[in-house]
Every structure is written in C-alpha cells, then in structure tokens.
N, C-alpha and C positions, 0 to 999 in steps of 0.2 A: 752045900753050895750047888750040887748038882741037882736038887731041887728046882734053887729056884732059876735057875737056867732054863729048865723044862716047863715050869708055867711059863716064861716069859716070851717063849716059842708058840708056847699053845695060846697064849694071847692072840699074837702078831699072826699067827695063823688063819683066827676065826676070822677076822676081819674088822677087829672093833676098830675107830677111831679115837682119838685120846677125849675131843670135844666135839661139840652138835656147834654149827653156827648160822646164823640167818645171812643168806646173802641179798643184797637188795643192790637198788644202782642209785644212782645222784648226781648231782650237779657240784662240783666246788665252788664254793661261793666265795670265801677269804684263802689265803693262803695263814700261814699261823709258822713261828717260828720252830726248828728242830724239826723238818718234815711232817709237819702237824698242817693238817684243814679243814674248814667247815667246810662238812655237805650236807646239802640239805636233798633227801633221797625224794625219792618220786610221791609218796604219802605223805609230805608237806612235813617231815620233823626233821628237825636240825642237829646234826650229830658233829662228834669231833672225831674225827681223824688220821691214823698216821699211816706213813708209805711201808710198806710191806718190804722186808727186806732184799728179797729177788727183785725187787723195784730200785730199792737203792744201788745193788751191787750191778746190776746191769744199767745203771744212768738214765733210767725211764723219767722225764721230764714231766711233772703234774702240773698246770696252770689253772686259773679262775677261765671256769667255762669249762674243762671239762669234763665230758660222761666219764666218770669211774664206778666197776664193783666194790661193791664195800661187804666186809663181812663185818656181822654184831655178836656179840658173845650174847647168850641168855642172861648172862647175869646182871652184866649192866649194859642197858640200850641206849646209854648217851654215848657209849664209845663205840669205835669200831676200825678196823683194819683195810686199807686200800689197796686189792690185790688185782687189778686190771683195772687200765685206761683204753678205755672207748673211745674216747674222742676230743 
C-alpha cells in the first residue's frame, strides 16, 4: 500500500491533468431540460450542453443569448460542458 501512495504523490506532483479539453465560446441558442443547452460556438457548429456544477451550486443563471465557455472533450465534440457566462 505504500507503494501506491508514493506514485499517486508523484503524479499530482508533476503536474499532469487527469484530461486535455478544447475550450471554445458560443451563443445558447435553446435552453434544453435538466440544465442541458444548445450552443452554437463561434465556428458555426451546434453542440449540447450542460452547466457545470460550481454553476449549479452557486445559482449562476444561463439564458438564450448568452455568451458562455464551453469546454469539449476530444472524444466526443457534439458534447461539452458550460464553465463561464459571459454574458
């Protein structure tokens, strides 16, 4: 066990992060039930959306119209995560 204590230090040490994500920005165009919405980002493609949970638990209000960051996983680019409101 004390093994793996010591890599899991020397992880978190070197700096990695657990994932790589694209952040892009967009417009919400629908609202979509369950904190879910379509943005359609500045590159004209239409992704789905949900609020980021520091967005839920501080009552950050998302509407149609505004600018929010979206982050995209590599894996799949129809989805992505809404971690700042712009505007």
């Amino acid at each position: 066990m004390g093994k793996a204590k010591k890599n899991k230090k020397a992880k978190q040490q070197s700096g990695e992060k657990k994932k790589e994500f694209f952040e892009m920005e967009g417009v919400v165009v629908e609202a979509l039930p369950n904190a879910h919405f379509r943005v359609k980002l500045d590159n004209g493609i239409t992704i789905i959306a949900y609020l980021s949970g520091k967005m839920r638990m501080n009552y950050i209000r998302v509407v149609e119209g505004d600018r929010v960051k979206v982050e995209i996983s590599p894996y799949d680019l129809e989805k992505g995560r809404i971690t700042y409101r712009i505007g």
